[in-house]
DRENBAVO-244140 format. One record per residue (C-alpha): residue in one letter; chain; x, y, z. Coordinates in Angstrom, 2 decimals. Layout:
REM residues N
REC   residu   chaine        xx        yy        zz
REC        a        A         X         Y         Z
...
//
This chain:
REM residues 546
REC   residu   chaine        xx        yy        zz
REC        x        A    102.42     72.76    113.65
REC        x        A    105.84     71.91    112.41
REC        x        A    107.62     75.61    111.41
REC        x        A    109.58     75.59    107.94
REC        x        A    112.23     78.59    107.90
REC        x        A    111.55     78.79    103.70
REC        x        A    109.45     81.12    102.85
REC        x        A    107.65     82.49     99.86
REC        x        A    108.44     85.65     97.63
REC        x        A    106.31     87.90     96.11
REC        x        A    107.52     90.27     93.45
REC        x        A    105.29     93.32     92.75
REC        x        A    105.44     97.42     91.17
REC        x        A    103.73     98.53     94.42
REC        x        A    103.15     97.14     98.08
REC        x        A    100.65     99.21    100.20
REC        x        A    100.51     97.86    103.97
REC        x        A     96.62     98.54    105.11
REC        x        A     93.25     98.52    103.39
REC        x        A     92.05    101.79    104.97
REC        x        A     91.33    105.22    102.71
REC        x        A     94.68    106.21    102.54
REC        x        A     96.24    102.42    101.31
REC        x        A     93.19    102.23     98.56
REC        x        A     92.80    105.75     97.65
REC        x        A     96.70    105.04     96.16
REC        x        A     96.08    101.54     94.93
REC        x        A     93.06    103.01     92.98
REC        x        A     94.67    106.41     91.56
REC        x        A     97.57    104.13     89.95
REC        x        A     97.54    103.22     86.45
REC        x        A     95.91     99.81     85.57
REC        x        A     99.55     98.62     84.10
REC        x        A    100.54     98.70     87.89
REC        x        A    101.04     95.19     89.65
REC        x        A     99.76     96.07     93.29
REC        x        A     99.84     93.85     96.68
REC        x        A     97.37     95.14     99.29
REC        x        A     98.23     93.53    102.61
REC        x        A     95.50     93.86    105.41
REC        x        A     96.16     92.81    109.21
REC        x        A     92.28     91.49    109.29
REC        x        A     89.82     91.88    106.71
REC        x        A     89.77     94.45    104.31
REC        x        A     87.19     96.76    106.32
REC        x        A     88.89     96.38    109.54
REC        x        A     90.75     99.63    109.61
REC        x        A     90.00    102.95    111.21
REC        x        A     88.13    104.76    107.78
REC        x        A     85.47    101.97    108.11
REC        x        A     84.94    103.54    111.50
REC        x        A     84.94    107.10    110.85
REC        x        A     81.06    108.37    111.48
REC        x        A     81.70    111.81    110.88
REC        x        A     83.07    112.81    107.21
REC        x        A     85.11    114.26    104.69
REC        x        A     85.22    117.80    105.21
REC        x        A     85.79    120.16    101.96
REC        x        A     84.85    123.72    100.58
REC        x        A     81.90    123.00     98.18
REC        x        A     79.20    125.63     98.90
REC        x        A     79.59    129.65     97.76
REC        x        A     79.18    130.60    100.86
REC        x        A     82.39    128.81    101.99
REC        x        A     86.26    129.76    100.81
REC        x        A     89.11    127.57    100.64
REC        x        A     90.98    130.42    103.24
REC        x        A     88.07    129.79    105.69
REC        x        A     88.81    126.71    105.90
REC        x        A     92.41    127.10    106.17
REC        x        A     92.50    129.67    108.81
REC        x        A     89.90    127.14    110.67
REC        x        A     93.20    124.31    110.34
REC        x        A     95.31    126.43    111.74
REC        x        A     93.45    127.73    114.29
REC        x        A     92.39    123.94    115.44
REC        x        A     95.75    123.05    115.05
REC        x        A     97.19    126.09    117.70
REC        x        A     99.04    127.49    114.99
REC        x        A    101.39    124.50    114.68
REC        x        A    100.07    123.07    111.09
REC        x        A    102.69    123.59    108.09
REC        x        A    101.31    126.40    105.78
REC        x        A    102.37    124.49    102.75
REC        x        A    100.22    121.29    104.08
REC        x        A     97.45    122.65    104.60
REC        x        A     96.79    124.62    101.80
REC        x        A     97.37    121.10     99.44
REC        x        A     95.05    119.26    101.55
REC        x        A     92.28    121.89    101.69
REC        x        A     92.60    122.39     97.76
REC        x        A     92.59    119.04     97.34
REC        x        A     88.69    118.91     98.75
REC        x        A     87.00    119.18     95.46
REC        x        A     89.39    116.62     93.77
REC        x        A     88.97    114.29     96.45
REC        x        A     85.46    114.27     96.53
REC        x        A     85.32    113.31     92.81
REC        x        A     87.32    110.49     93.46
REC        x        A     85.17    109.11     96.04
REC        x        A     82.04    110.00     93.83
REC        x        A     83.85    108.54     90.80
REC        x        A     84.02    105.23     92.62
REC        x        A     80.55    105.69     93.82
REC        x        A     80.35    106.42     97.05
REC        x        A     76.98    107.20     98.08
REC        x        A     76.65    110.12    100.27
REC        x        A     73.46    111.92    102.04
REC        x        A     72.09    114.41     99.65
REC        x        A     69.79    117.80    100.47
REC        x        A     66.63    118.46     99.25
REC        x        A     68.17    119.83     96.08
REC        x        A     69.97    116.62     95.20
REC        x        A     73.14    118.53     95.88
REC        x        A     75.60    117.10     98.64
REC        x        A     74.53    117.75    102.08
REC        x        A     76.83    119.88    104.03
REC        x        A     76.65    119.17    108.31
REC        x        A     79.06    121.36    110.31
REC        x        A     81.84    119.98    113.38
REC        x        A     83.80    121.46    115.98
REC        x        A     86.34    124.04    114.89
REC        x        A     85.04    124.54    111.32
REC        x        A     83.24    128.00    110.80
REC        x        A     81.10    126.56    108.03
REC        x        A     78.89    123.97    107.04
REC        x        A     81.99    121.68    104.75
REC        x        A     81.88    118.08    105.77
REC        x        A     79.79    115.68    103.16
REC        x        A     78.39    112.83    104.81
REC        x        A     76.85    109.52    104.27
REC        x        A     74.43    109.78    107.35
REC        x        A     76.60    109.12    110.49
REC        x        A     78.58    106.07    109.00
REC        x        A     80.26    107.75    105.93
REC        x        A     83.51    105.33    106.63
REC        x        A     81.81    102.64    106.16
REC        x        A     80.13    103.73    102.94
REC        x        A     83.64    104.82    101.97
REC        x        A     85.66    101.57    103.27
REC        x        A     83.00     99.34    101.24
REC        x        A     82.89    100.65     98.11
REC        x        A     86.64    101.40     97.86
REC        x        A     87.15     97.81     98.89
REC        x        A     84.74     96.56     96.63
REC        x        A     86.57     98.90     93.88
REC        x        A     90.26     97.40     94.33
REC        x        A     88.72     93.91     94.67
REC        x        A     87.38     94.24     90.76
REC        x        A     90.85     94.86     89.70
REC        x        A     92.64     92.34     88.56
REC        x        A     96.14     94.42     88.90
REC        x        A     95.27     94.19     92.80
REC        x        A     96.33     91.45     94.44
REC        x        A     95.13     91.22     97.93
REC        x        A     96.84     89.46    101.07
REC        x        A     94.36     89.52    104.07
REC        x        A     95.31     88.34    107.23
REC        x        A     99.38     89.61    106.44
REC        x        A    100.88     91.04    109.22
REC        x        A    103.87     93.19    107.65
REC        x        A    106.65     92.28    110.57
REC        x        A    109.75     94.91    109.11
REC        x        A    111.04     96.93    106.33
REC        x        A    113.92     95.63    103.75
REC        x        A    116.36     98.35    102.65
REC        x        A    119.40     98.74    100.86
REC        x        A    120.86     99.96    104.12
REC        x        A    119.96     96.93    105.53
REC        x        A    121.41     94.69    102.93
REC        x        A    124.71     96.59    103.02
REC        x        A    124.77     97.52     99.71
REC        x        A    126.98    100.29     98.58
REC        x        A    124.06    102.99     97.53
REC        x        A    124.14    106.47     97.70
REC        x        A    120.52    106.14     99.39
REC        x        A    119.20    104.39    101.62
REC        x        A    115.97    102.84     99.62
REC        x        A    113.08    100.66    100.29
REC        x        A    113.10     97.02     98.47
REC        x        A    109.82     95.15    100.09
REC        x        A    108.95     93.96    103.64
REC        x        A    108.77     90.50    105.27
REC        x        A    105.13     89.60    106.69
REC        x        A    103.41     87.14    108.27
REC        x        A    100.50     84.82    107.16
REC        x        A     98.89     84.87    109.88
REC        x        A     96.72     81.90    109.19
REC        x        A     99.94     79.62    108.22
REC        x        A    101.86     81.05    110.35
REC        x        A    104.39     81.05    107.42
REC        x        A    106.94     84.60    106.95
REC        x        A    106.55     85.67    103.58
REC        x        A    108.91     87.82    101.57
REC        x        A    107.63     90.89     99.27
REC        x        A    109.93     92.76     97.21
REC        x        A    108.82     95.59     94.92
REC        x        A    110.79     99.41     93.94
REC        x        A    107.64    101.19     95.57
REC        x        A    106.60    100.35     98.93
REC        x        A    103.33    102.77    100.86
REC        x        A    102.67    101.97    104.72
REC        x        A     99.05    103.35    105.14
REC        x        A     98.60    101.50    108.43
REC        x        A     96.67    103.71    110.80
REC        x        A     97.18    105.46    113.82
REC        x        A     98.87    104.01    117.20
REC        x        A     96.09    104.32    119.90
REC        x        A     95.85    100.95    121.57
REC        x        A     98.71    101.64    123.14
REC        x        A     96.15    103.59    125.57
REC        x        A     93.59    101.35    127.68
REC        x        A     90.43    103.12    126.13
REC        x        A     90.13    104.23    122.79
REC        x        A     88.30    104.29    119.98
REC        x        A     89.83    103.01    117.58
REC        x        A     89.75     99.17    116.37
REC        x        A     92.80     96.76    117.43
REC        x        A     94.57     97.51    114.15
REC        x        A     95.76    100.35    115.52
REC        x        A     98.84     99.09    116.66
REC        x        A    101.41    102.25    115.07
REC        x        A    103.01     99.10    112.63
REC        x        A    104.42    101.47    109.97
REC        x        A    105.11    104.26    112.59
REC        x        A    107.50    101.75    113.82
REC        x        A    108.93     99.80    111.27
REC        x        A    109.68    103.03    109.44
REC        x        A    111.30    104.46    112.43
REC        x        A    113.76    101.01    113.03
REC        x        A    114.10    101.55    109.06
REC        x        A    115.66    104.93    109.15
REC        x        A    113.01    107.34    108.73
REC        x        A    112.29    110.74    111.28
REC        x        A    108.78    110.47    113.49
REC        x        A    107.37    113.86    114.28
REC        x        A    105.33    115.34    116.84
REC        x        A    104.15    112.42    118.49
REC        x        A    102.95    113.97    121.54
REC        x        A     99.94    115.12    119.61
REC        x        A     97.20    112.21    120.64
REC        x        A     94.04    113.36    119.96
REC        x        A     91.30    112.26    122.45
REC        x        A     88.26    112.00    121.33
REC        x        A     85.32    113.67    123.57
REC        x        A     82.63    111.29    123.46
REC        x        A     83.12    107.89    123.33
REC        x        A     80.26    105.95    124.88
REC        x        A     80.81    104.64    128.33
REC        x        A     78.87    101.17    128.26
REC        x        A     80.20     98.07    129.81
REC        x        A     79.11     96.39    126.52
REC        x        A     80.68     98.84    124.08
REC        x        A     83.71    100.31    125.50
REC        x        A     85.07    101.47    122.25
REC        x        A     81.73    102.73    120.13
REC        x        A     82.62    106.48    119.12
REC        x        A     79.57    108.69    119.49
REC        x        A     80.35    111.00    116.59
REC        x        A     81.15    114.91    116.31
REC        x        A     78.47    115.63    113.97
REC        x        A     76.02    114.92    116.94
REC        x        A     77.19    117.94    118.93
REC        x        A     77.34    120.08    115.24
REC        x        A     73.62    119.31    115.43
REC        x        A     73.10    120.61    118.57
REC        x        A     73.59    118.54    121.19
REC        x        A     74.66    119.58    124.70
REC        x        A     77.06    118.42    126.94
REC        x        A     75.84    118.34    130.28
REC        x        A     76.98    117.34    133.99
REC        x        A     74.33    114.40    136.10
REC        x        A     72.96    117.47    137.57
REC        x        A     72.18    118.59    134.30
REC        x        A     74.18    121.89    133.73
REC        x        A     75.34    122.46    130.29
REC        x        A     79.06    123.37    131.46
REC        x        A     81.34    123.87    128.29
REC        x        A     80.09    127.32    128.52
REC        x        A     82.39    127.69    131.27
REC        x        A     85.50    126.75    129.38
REC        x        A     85.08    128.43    126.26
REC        x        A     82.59    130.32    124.12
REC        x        A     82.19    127.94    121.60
REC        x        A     80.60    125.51    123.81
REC        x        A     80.02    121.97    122.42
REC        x        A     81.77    123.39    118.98
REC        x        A     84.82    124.12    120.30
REC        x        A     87.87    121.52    118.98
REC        x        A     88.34    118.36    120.09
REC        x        A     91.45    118.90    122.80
REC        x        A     88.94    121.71    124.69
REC        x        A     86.24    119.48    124.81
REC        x        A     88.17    116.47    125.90
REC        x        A     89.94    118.80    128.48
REC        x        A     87.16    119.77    130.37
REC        x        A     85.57    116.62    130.37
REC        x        A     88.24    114.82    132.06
REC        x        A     88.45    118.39    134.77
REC        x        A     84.72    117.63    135.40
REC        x        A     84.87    114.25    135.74
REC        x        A     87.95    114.50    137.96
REC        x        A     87.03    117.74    139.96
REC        x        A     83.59    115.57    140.87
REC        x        A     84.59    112.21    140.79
REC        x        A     82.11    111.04    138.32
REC        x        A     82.80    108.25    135.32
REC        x        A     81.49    109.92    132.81
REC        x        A     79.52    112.61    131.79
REC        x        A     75.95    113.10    129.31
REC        x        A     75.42    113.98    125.39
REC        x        A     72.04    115.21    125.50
REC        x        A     70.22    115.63    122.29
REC        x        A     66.68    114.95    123.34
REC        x        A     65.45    118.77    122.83
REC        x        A     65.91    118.04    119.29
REC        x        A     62.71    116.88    117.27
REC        x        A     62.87    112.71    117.21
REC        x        A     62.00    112.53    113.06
REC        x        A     65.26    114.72    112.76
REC        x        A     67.69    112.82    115.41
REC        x        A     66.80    109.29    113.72
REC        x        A     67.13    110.95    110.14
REC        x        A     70.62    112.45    111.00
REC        x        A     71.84    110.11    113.13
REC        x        A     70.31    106.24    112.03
REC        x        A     73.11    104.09    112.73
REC        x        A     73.62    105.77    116.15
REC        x        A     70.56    105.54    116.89
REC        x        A     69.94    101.39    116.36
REC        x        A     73.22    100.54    118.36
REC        x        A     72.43    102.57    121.38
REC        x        A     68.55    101.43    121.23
REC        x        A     70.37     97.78    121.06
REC        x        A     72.16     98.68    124.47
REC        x        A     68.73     99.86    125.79
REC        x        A     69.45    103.88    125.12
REC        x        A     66.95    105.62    123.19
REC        x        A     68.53    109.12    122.03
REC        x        A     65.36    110.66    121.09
REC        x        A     64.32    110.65    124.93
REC        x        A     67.37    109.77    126.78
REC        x        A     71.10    111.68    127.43
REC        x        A     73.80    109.34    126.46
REC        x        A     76.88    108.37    129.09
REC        x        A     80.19    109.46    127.29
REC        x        A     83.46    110.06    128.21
REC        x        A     87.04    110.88    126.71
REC        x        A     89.13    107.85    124.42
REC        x        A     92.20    107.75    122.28
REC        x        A     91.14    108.46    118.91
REC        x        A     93.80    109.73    116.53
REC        x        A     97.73    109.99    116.11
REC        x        A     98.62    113.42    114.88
REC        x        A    102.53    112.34    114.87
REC        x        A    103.78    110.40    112.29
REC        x        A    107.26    109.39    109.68
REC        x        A    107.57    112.50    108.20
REC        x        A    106.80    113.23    104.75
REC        x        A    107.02    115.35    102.20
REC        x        A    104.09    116.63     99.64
REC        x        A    104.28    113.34     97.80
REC        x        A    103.77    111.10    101.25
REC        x        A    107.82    110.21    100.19
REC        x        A    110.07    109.07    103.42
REC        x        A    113.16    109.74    104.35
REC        x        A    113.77    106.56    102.55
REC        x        A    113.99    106.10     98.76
REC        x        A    110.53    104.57     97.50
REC        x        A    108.86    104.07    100.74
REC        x        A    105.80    106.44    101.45
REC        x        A    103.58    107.24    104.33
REC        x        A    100.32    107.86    104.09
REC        x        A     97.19    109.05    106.18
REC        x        A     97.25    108.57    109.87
REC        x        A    100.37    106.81    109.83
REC        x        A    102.41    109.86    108.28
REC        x        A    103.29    113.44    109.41
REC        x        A    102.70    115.57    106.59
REC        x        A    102.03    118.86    108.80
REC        x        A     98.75    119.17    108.25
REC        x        A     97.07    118.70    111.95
REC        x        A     99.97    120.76    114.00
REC        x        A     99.01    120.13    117.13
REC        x        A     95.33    119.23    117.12
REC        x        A     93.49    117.67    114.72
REC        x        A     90.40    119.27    113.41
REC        x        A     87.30    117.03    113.03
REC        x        A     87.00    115.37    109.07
REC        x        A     90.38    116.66    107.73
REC        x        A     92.05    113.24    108.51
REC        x        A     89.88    111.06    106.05
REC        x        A     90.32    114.51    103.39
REC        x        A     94.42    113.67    104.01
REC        x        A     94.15    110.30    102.80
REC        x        A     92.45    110.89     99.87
REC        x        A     94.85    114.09     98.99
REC        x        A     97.79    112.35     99.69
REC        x        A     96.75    109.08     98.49
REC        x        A     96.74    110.61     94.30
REC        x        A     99.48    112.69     95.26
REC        x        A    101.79    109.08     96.36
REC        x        A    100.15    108.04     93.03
REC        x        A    101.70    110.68     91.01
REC        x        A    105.23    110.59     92.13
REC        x        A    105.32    107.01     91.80
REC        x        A    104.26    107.09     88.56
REC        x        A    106.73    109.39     87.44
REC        x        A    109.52    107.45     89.26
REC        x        A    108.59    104.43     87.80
REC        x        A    111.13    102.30     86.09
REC        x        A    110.09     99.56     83.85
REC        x        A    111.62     95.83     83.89
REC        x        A    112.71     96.88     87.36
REC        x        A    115.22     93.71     89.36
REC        x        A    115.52     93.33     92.49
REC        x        A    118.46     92.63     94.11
REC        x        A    119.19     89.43     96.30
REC        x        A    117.03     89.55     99.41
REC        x        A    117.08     86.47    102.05
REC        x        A    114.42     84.96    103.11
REC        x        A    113.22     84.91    106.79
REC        x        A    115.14     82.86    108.70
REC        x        A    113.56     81.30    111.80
REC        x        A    115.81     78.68    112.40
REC        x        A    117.63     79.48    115.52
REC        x        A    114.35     80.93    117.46
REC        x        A    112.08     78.73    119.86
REC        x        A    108.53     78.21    119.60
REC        x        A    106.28     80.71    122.07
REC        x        A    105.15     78.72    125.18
REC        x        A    104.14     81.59    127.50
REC        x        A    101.94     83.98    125.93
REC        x        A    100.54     85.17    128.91
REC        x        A    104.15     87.11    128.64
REC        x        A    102.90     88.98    126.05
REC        x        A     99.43     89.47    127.26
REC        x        A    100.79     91.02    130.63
REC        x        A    102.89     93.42    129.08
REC        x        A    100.59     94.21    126.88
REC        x        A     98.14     95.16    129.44
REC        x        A    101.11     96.93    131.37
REC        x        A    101.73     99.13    129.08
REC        x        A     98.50    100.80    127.94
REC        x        A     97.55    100.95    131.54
REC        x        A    100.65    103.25    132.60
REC        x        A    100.00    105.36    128.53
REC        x        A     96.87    105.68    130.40
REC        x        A     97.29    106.85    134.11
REC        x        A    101.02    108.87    132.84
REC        x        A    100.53    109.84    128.87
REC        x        A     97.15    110.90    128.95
REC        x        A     94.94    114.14    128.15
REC        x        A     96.99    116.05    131.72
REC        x        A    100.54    115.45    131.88
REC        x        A    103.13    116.52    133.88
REC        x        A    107.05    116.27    133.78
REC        x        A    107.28    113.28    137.03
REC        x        A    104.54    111.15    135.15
REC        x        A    106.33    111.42    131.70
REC        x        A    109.06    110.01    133.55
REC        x        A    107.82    107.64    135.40
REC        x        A    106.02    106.44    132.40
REC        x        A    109.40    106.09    130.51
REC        x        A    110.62    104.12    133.15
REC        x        A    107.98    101.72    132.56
REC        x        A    108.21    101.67    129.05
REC        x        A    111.73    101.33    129.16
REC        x        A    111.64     98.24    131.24
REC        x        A    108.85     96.54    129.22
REC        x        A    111.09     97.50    125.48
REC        x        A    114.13     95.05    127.08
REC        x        A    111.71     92.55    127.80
REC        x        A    109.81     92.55    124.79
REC        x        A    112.95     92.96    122.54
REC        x        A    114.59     89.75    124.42
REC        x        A    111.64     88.06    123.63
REC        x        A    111.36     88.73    119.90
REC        x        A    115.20     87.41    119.85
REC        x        A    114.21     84.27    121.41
REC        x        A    110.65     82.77    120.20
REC        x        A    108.76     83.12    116.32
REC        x        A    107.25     85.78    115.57
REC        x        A    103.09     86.00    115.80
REC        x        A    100.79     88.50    115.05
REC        x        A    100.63     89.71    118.83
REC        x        A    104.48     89.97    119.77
REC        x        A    104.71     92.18    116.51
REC        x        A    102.19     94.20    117.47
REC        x        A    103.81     94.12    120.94
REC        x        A    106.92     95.14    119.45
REC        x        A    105.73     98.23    117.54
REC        x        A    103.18     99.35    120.41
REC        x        A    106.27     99.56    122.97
REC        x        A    108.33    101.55    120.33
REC        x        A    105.75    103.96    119.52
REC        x        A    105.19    104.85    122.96
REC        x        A    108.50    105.40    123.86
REC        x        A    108.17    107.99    121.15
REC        x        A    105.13    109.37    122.37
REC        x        A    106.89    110.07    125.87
REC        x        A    110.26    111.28    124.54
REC        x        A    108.28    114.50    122.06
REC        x        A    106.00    114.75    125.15
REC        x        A    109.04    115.15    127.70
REC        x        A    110.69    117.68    124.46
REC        x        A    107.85    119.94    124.12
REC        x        A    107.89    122.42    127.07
REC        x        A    105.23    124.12    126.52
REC        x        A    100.99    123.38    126.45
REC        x        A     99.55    123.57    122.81
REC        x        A     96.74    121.79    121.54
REC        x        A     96.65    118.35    122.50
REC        x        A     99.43    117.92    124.76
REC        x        A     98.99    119.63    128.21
REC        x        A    101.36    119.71    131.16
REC        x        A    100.61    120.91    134.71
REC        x        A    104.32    122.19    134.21
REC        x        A    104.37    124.10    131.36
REC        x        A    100.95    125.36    131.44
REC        x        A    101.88    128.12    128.73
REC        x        A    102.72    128.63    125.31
REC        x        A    106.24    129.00    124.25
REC        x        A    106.97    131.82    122.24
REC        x        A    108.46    129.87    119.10
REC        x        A    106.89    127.23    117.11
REC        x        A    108.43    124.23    116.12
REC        x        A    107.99    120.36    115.54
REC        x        A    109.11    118.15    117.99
REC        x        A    111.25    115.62    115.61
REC        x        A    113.25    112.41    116.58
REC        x        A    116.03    110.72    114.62
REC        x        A    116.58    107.40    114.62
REC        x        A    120.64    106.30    114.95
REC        x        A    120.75    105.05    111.33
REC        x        A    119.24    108.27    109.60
REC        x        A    121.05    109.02    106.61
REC        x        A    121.67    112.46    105.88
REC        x        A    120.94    112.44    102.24
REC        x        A    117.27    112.75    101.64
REC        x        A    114.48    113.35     99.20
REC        x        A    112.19    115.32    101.47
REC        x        A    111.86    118.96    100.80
REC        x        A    110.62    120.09    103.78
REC        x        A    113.65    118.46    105.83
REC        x        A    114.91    119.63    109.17
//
């Protein structure tokens, strides 16, 4: 296909990069007078809340307090979470809640027509509402169905947003730096596009493919972790990758997440012999949080040389597994696993980035007008371990809160200045993408075997080495050939990990989710492990700064 350099150029109030909870929850909370682009990667479902099996978690029964559920944060967290964070995302439960109810989302009632309440590991009540055991989806397709009825939302599916515009960037003589639009790419036409607006939201996801197993779906590439780093903004506490326990270990479905709720229920974890052995690592057994769990999976499976290990709810009543757990229960009977009678194979993925581009309490950058918003941000709220159903709850909260302050900043008959187009003219068409394949492949292998849920000091830095290596190569690359949709992705994967190595090789010390052989201990002070990128400016919005 011949390549034109010209490209076109969208002017809009708001662009939100990703169709997830977080991107829509915003997009839906602004006023209708708004002019909105939605870019997705994929389709408009294809993004980590469509996923989510578990829930929304949020204090709505008397015998629950919005302390308890704090406390329950911070304990999950090891006592790393921001105060201040958590106590706007946990009050924000109720609100939240109406706004998914208010856009009709159905979820699982009780026998009293009121909301039906399961419990997960680390909270001490029953909190998360539920829409069986696929409430992302019921979320995801509704909310999508919601923006696509408005005609102030304009959706772009299939963009690929490549890098940020700024007035840094642009060398304009401003006492900020501030956020003018983004180029992308069509993927389909294979055309760069231009999109300018005075309010620009990256609610892209998470960053776990750059691990070989994971959970998550391949959108999950850390795209606005990275272009808002090369942009200027501060990444925080990347180190923090949250494995999840239990993803099922089938040839056929290497990345199908056997959800949380499952073990709130009552299911056991067991060994092929058939001990239940969480006991042995702490009291809360199957309920303790995620980085336990995940941690003495991987010792078992290691210390016995096993692949995985078994989810066992068969003791439980069959009527009440296939009412609880429906959607489960069809896939795995597809695979030839029938949960009412048999234990299920599992073992320990990449599931969730608890680093991010630092925010403040209205998901605002370092950078004028840009905003960060649910996995892709670092607002302080999961310290350094997430606990189970806060993440979608974060969206939501600071989803309406981006809303807010962008409605308040906004500026009527707002011009853009001068932006140039892409230019492509001095770049060669890709002829070896098996480049790109190989170090893609390269580099989640060594995140694997170096980064993962055990870590010590020699594998950080061999990893780095690697990572290092692979960065030159795939930053030569990008100089020389047109962009596509997997050398971006490429691009950002490579950066993120760096980052993930650097905090890890910073933080000397084991809390939560990051665990070295060398620092088995807790260090006495507490503190986020921030980097700056060389052209940080100094002056800032953010309240919670440095």
């Amino acid at each position: 296909m011949e390549m034109s350099n010209l490209s076109s150029t969208h002017q809009f109030d708001v662009i939100i990069v990703g169709s997830g909870g977080a991107g829509l929850s915003l997009a839906l909370s602004l006023p209708h007078h708004f002019n909105i682009a939605v870019l997705a990667k994929s389709t408009l479902t294809d993004a980590s809340t469509y996923y989510a099996q578990g829930g929304v978690a949020a204090v709505l029964d008397e015998t629950d307090s919005i302390q308890q559920h704090i406390d329950d944060t911070m304990i999950a967290g090891a006592h790393l979470c921001e105060l201040d964070a958590v106590k706007q995302t946990v009050e924000g439960g109720k609100p939240s809640v109406d706004f998914l109810l208010n856009n009709g989302v159905q979820f699982t009632l009780d026998e009293q027509s009121q909301l039906h309440l399961t419990r997960e590991g680390g909270h001490s009540q029953r909190r998360i509402i539920h829409a069986a055991d696929a409430t992302g989806r019921a979320i995801s397709t509704t909310l999508v169905q919601r923006a696509q009825e408005k005609d102030n939302i304009t959706i772009f599916e299939n963009f690929i947003a490549i890098d940020l515009i700024t007035s840094q960037k642009l060398g304009l003589d401003e006492a900020h730096n501030r956020a003018l639009g983004l180029y992308a790419l069509d993927e389909k036409t294979e055309q760069v596009h231009t999109f300018l607006a005075p309010f620009t939201a990256l609610a892209c996801g998470g960053a776990m493919k750059a691990y070989l197993y994971t959970s998550n779906p391949d959108i999950a590439t850390g795209d606005g972790i990275a272009m808002a780093y090369r942009a200027g903004c501060r990444v925080a506490n990347m180190e923090f990758n949250q494995f999840h326990p239990t993803c099922l270990y089938h040839p056929q479905a290497r990345s199908f997440l056997i959800t949380e709720a499952m073990r709130g229920e009552g299911a056991y974890l067991r060994l092929p012999d058939g001990e239940r052995f969480m006991l042995r690592f702490d009291e809360r057994a199957e309920l303790a949080p995620r980085d336990i769990v995940a941690r003495a999976i991987d010792y078992e499976i290691k210390r016995l040389g096993i692949r995985h290990v078994w989810l066992d709810i068969t003791h439980k009543p069959e009527a009440f597994v296939k009412e609880h757990f429906p959607t489960l229960y069809a896939r795995l009977l597809e695979l030839g696993i029938d949960i009412t009678k048999e234990m299920i194979p599992v073992v320990p993925a990449a599931h969730y980035t608890c680093g991010g581009v630092v925010v403040d309490e209205h998901s605002q950058t370092d950078i004028h007008g840009l905003y960060a918003i649910g996995e892709t941000s670092y607002t302080g709220l999961h310290g350094a371990n997430r606990m189970a159903s806060n993440s979608l709850l974060e969206c939501f909260v600071y989803g309406m809160s981006a809303a807010t302050h962008i409605q308040s900043h906004y500026v009527e008959n707002y011009s853009s200045p001068q932006v140039p187009e892409w230019d492509d003219s001095q770049v060669m068409n890709p002829d070896e993408d098996v480049v790109i394949l190989q170090n893609w492949d390269e580099l989640r292998q060594t995140m694997w075997n170096y980064v993962g849920i055990v870590r010590t000091t020699k594998r950080l830095q061999r990893a780095l080495h690697r990572i290092e290596m692979l960065k030159r190569e795939i930053t030569e690359y990008y100089e020389d050939y047109q962009v596509s949709k997997n050398l971006i992705e490429l691009r950002n994967l490579v950066l993120v990990s760096e980052m993930i190595v650097r905090c890890a090789m910073e933080r000397k010390e084991s809390r939560g989710l990051h665990f070295t052989l060398d620092y088995p201990e807790l260090a006495p002070e507490l503190r986020k492990t921030v980097l700056t990128p060389p052209n940080f400016q100094v002056e800032t919005p953010l309240v919670n700064a440095e």
